[in-house]
N, C-alpha and C positions, 0 to 999 in steps of 0.2 A: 541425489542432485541437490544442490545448495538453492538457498532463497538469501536476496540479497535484500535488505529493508534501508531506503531512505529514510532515518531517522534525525534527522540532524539540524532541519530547519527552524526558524526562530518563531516563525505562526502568528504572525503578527496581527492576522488581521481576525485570530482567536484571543486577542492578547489579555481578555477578561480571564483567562485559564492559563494561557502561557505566561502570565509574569510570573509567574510563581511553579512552571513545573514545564515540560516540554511536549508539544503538541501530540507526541504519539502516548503520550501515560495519561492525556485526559480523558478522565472514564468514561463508560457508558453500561450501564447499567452495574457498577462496582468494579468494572475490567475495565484496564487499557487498551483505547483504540489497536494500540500494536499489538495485544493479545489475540483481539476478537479477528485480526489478519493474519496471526498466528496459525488460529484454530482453522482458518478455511481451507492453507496448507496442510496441514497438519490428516484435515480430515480426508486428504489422496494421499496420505501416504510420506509426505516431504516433511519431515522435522530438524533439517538442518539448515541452520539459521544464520547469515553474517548480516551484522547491522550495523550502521553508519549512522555515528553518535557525532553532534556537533552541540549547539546551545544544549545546556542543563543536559549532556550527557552521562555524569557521575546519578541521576536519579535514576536513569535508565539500568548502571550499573547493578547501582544497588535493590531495584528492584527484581533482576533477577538470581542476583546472590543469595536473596534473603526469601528468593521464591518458595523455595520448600519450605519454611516454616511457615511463612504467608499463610501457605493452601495446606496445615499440621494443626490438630491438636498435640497442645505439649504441655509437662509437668517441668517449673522449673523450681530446683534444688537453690537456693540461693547461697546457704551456711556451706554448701561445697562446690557452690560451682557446676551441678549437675544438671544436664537436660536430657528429657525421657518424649520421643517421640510417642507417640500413642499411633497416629492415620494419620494417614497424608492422600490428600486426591491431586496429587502433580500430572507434570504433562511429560511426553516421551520428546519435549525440547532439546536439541543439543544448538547451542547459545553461542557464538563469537561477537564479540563486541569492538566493536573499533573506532578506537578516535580519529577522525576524518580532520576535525577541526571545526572551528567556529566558525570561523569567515569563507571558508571553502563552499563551491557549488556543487551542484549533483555527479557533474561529469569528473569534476577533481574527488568528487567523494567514491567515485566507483573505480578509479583508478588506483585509487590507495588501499581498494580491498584486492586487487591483481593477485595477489601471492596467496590469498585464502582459496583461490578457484583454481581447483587440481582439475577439473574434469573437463569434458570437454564441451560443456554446455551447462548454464545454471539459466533459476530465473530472478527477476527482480521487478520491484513495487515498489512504492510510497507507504510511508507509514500513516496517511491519515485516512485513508478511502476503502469500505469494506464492500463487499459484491458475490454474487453466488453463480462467479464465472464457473464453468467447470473445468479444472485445472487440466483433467486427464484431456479432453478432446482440445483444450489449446496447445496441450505439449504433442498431439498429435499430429496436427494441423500445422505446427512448426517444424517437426518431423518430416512433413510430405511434401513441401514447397521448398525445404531446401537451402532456404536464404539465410542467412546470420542473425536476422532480427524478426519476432514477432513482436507485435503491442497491439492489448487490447486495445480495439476502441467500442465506446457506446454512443446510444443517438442522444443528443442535448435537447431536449423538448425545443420545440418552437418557439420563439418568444413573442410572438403575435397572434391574433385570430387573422385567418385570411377569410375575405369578400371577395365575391364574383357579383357584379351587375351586369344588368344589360345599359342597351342605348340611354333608356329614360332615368335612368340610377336608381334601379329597381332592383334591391339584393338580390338572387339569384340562388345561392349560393353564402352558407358562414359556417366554419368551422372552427373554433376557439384552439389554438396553439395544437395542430394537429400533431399527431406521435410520429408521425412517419414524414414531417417535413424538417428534423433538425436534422444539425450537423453533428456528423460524425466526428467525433472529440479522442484525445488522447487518452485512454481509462486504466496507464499504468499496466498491470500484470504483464508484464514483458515475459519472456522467453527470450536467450542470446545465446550466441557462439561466443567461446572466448577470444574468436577471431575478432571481436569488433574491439577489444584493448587500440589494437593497429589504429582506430579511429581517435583514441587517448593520448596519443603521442606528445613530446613537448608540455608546455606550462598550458594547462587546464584548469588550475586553481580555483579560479573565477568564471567559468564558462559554465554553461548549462548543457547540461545531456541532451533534451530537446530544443536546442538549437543547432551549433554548428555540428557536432557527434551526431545527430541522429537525422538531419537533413544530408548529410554527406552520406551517412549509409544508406538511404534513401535514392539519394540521384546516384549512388552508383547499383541502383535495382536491387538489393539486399535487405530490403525489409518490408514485411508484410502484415495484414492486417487482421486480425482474428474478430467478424463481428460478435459482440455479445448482448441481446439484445432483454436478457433478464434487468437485475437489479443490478444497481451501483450507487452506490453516495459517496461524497469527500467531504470529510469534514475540513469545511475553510473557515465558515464561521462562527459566530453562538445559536446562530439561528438551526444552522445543521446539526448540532450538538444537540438542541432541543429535540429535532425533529428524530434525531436518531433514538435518543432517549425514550420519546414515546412510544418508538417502533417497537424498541426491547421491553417496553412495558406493556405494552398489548400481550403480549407473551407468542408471538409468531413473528420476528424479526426477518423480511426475507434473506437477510446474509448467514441467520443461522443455521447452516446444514450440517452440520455435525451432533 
């Protein structure tokens, strides 16, 4: 089964790291955010990859061109031109890469991978949000209910403390941004049918997958909700880049299961 990677977006609001490289290759911990969502597929089993390259897509290229010597010690012969692999610790990737385009949205970026999806169900994610969904019971759980669309969702902490008084305004009650009072947010890790193309039809270029595409498969009862109530982060900004950074530096990162 195929994994499809939104890669393509300009990250602007990363833009201390993206002006100079594309928001799924900035690192964390010496890896590419898209690696380290590589590796969580990878670790059930899924290493075939289509990715939707848009802004500074040729770095994306050529980072995985040049992957194997990346991750090689090598002897290089210069007076003839020779190169002597020694080790290599690579990965069991197999890699499509596709120019989606620059100005294109998510919903026109997933329609131009159409013809890489032979099967009759793939899934697809964002290249910048790592998490330690577990792949096997969402693709089960999409399995059982049957509809054309699954997408994780997680709960968005709270952004308040809430207060309970009584009569005389007397707290009662305070809990600081309780866990179990956010909303339930979009967390990416989809599973689909290839039936949901039908929802790509016409100029989508400019459209967003979570708008008209995935509200329409929606009101027409076709898409379901897998809760995941572990880890998840997105890196949108420096501040998540930091925070992720530490997590991999503590040396127990919860998105690393592998």
């Amino acid at each position: 089964m195929k994994v499809v990677l939104l890669a393509g977006g300009l990250g602007t609001r990363l833009a201390e790291e993206t002006s100079i490289r594309p928001k799924p290759m900035v690192e964390i911990g010496g890896k590419p955010i898209l690696w380290h969502i590589m590796k969580i597929y990878s670790h059930y089993g899924f290493n075939e990859f289509v990715i939707c390259l848009g802004y500074k897509g040729n770095m994306i290229k050529e980072y995985f061109i040049n992957y194997f010597l990346y991750n090689s010690d090598i002897t290089v012969e210069l007076h003839n031109n020779q190169l002597d692999v020694h080790y290599s610790n690579s990965e069991s990737f197999k890699v499509t890469l596709v120019d989606t385009g620059i100005d294109t949205n998510t919903a026109g970026r997933i329609k131009k991978i159409k013809k890489y999806i032979t099967e009759d169900t793939f899934m697809l994610s964002y290249g910048d949000g790592v998490s330690n969904v577990n792949i096997e019971q969402l693709l089960a759980f999409h399995k059982k209910h049957g509809k054309l669309a699954t997408l994780t969702t997680i709960q968005h902490p709270g952004r308040f403390g809430n207060v309970s008084l009584n009569d005389d305004g007397i707290v009662t009650e305070f809990a600081e941004k309780p866990d179990d009072e956010g909303f339930w947010i979009n967390g990416g890790y989809f599973v689909l049918s290839n039936k949901i193309f039908d929802y790509l039809e016409g100029d989508v270029e400019l459209v967003q997958w979570e708008r008209e595409p995935l509200a329409s498969i929606a009101n027409d009862g076709q898409l379901a909700a897998f809760k995941h109530k572990g880890y998840w982060k997105a890196m949108d900004a420096m501040r998540d880049k930091i925070e992720l950074e530490a997590e991999w530096s503590s040396g127990s990162p919860r998105w690393k299961i592998w």
